[in-house]
Every structure is written in structure tokens, then in C-alpha cells.
KETI-934560 format. One line per 5 residues: for each residue x, y, z of N, C-alpha, C. Coordinates in nm, 2 decimals. Layout:
# residues N
X Y Z X Y Z X Y Z; ...
END
This chain:
# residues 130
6.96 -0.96 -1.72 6.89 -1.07 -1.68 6.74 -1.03 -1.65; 6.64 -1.12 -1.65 6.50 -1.06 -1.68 6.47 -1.07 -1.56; 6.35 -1.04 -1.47 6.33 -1.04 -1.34 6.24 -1.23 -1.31; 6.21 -1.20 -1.40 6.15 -1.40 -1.43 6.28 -1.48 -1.38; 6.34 -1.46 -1.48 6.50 -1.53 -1.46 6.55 -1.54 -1.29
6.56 -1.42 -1.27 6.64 -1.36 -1.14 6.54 -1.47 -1.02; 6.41 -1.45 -1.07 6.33 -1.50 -0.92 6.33 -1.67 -0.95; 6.34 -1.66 -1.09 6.35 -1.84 -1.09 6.49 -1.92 -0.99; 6.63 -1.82 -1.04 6.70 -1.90 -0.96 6.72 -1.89 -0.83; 6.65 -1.73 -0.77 6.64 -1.75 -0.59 6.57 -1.87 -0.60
6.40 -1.89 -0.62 6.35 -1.99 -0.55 6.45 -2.11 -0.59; 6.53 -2.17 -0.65 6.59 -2.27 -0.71 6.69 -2.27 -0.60; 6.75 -2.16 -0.54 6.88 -2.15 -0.44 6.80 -2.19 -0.33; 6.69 -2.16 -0.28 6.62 -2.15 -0.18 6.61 -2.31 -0.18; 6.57 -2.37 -0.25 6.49 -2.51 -0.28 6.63 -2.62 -0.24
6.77 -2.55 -0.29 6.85 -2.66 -0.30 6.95 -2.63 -0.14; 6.95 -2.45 -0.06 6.97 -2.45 0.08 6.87 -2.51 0.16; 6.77 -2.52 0.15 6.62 -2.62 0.23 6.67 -2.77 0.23; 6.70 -2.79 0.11 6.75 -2.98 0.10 6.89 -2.98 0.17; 6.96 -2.89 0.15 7.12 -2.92 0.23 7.10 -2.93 0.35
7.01 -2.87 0.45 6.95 -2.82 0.58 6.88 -2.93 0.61; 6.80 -2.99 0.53 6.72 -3.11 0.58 6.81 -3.26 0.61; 6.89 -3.26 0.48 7.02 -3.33 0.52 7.07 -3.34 0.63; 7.09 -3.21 0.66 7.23 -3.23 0.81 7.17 -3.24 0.87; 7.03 -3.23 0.95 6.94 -3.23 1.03 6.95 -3.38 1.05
6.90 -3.45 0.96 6.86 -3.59 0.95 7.01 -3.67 0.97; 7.13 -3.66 0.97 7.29 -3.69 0.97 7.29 -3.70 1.13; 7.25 -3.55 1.15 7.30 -3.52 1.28 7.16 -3.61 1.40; 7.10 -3.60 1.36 6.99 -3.66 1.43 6.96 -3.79 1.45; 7.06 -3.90 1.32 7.08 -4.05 1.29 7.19 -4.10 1.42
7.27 -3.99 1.45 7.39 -4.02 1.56 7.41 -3.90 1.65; 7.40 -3.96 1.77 7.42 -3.84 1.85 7.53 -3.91 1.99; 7.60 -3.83 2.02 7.73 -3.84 2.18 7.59 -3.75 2.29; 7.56 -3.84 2.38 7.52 -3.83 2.49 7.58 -3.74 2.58; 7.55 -3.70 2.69 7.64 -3.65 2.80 7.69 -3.74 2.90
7.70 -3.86 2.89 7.79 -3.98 2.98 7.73 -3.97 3.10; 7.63 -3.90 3.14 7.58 -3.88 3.25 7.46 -3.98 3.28; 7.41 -4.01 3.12 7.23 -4.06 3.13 7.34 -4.23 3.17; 7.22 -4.33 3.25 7.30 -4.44 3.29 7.15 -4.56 3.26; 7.19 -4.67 3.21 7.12 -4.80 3.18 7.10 -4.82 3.29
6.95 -4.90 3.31 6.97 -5.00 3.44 7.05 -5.14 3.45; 7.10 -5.19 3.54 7.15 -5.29 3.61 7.17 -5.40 3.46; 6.98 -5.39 3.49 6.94 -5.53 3.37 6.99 -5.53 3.27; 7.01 -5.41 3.21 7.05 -5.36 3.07 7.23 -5.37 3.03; 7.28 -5.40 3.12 7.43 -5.36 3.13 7.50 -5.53 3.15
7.61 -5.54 3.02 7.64 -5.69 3.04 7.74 -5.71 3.09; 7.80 -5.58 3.20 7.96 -5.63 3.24 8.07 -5.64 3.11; 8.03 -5.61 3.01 8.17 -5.58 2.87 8.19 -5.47 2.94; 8.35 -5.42 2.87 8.37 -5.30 2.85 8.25 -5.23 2.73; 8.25 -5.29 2.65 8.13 -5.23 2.56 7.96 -5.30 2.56
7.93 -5.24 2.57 7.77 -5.26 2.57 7.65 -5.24 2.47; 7.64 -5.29 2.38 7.54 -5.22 2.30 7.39 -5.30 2.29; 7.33 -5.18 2.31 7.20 -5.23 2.31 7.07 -5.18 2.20; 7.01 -5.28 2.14 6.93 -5.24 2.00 6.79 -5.26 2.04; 6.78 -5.13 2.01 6.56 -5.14 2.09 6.53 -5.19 1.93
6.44 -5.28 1.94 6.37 -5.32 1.80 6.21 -5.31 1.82; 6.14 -5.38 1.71 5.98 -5.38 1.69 5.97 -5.49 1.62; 5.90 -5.53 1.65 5.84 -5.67 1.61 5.83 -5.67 1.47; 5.83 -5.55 1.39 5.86 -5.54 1.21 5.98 -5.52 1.21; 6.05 -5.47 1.23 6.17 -5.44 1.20 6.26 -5.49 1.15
6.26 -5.49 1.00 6.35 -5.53 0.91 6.50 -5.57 0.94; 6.55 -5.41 0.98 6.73 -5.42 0.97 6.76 -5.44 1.13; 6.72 -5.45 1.25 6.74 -5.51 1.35 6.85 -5.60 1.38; 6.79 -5.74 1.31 6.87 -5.87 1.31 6.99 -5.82 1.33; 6.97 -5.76 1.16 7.13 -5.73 1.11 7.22 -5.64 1.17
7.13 -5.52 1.21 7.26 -5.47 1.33 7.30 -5.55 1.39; 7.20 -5.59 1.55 7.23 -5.68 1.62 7.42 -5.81 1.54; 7.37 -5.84 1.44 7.51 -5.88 1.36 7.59 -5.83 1.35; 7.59 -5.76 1.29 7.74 -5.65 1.26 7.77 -5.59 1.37; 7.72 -5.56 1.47 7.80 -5.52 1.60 7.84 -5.66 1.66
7.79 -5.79 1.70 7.84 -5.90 1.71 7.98 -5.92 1.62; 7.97 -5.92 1.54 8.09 -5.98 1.38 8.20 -5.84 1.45; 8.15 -5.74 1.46 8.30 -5.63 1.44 8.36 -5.62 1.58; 8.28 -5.66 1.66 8.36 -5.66 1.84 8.31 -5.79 1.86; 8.32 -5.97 1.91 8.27 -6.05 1.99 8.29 -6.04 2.10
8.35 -5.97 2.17 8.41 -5.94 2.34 8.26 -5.85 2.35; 8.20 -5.75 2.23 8.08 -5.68 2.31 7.98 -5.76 2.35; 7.87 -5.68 2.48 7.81 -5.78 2.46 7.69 -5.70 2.43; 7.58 -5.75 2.35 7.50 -5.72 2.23 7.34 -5.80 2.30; 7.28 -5.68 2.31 7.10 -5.71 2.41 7.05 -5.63 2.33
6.99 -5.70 2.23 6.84 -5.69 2.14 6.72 -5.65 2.24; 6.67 -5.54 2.23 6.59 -5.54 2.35 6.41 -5.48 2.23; 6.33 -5.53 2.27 6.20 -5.51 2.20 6.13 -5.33 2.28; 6.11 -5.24 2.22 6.03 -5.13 2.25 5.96 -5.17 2.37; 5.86 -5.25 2.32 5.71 -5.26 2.42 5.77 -5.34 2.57
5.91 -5.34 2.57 5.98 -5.44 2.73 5.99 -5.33 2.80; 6.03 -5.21 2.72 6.09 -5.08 2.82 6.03 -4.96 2.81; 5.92 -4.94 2.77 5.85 -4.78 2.75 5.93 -4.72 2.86; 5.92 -4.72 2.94 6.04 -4.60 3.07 6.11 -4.55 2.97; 6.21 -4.65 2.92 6.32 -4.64 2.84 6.29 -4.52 2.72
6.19 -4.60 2.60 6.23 -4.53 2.51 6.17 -4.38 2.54; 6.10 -4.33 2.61 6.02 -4.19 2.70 6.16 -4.10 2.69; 6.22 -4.20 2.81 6.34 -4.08 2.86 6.46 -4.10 2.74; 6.45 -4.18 2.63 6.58 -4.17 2.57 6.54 -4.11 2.43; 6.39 -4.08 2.43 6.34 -4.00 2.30 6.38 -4.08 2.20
6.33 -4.25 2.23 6.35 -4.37 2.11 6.21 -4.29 1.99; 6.26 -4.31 1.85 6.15 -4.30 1.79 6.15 -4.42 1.66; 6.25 -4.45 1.64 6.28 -4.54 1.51 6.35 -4.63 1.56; 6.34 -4.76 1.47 6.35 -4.92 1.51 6.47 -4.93 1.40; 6.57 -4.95 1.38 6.66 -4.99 1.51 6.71 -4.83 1.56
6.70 -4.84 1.69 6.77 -4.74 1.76 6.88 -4.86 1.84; 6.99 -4.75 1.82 7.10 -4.88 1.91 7.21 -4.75 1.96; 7.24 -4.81 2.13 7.30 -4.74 2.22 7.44 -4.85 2.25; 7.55 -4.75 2.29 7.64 -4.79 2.28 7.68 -4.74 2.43; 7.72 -4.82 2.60 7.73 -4.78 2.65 7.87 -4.82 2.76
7.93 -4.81 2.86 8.08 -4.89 2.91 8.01 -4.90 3.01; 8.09 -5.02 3.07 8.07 -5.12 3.19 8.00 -5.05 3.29; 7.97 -4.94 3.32 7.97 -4.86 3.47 7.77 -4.88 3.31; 7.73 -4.85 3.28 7.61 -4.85 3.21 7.56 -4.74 3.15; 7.66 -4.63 3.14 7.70 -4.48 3.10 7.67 -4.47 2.91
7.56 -4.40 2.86 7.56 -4.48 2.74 7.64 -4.30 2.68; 7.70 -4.37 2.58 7.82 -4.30 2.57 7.80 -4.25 2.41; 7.67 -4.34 2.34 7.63 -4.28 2.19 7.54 -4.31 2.17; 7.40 -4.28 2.07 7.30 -4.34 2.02 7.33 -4.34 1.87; 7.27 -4.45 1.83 7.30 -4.42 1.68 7.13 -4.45 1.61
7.07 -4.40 1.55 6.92 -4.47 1.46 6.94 -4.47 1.33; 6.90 -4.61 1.31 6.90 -4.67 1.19 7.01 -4.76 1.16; 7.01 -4.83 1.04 7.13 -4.92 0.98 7.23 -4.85 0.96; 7.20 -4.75 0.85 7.32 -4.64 0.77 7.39 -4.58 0.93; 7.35 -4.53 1.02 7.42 -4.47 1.16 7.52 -4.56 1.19
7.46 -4.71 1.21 7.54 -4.78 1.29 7.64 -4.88 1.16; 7.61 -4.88 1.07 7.73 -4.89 0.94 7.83 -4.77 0.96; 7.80 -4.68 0.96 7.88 -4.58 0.93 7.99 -4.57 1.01; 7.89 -4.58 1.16 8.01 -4.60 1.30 8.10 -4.69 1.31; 8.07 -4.81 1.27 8.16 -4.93 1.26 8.25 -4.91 1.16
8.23 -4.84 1.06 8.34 -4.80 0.93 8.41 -4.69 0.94; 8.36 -4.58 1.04 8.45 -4.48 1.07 8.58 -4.52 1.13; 8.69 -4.42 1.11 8.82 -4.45 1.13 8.85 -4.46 1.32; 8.76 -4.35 1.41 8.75 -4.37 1.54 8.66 -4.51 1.58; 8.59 -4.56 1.55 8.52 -4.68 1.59 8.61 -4.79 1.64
END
């Protein structure tokens, strides 16, 4: 094999371990389990056993439709659309960066998942534990 050859397909392995890496990063970073410890305030908590709450932005395309599909797949949850610019405290300490961000929390206000984006919170409602 020529030494051309040989260095073409490291950088090519290199190029395609970089994208597998950037993947999981971005997977793992769309959904994350909390430590049950961080807690909603008062206002934020609707007395369901389940709670979910969707920070949106005034653009925010797929919002609505979360906000929906968690209404449609549980109606006992109860479901608080809540706007970024209502809670800066919030998104600071919960390291909100993307619209929809949506937290899933139980009655005591204990938020128990984060999910960001549509694809996160499809995926959760489709997974076999949800």
C-alpha cells in the first residue's frame, strides 16, 4: 500500500471517529436524568403526579407541538408552556439553551428529566420505559 493511500484512510477514519463523537455528544446532550435533587418552584408545579414543563420563545416553531404530544400521550399530566423571558432565574440555573427545552418533574416539583428539542421529547414518549 502506498504511503498516500495509508494517510488518506487515517484522515478518512479520523473524519468518520470525529462524526460518531459529535453524534453521541449531541444524543446525550438532547436528554439528560437530573439528580432529583434540583426542585421547581411552587408556581411551576401543577399538583399531577407528572409535570411537564416547556420553556419556549416567542419563534419557536416546534413548541406548540410538544406542548401537544405530551397533552395527547398523558391528559392526567399537567402541561405549563412557560416563555424563556418569564424565568431567566430558571433558565441560568437549569443551563436552558434551546427552545423547546422541556422538563419532566413529580408532584413534590423534583424535576426528574430534561429533554431539548422535538426529536428528545418524540423519542421519550416512543421509548418502551416512557
Amino acid at each position: 500500500m502506498s504511503p498516500l493511500l495509508l494517510r488518506l484512510l487515517v484522515v478518512a477514519l479520523l473524519v468518520v471517529v470525529m462524526a460518531f463523537v459529535a453524534l453521541i455528544r449531541r444524543r446525550q446532550s438532547s436528554r439528560s436524568t437530573l439528580d432529583g435533587q434540583t426542585r421547581l418552584p411552587d408556581d411551576l408545579v401543577g399538583g399531577s403526579p407528572v409535570t411537564w414543563i416547556v420553556f419556549t420563545t416567542p419563534y419557536c416553531v416546534s413548541c406548540d407541538a410538544v406542548a401537544e404530544m405530551l397533552r395527547a400521550d398523558d391528559p392526567a399530566a399537567w402541561v405549563r408552556v412557560t416563555d424563556v423571558s418569564e424565568r431567566p432565574d430558571l433558565v441560568r440555573e437549569l443551563g436552558i439553551r434551546r427552545a423547546p427545552t422541556t422538563l419532566l418533574a413529580d408532584t413534590d416539583g423534583r424535576i426528574r428529566l430534561k429533554l431539548v428539542g422535538l426529536e428528545a421529547v418524540r423519542e421519550h414518549l416512543h421509548s418502551p420505559a416512557a
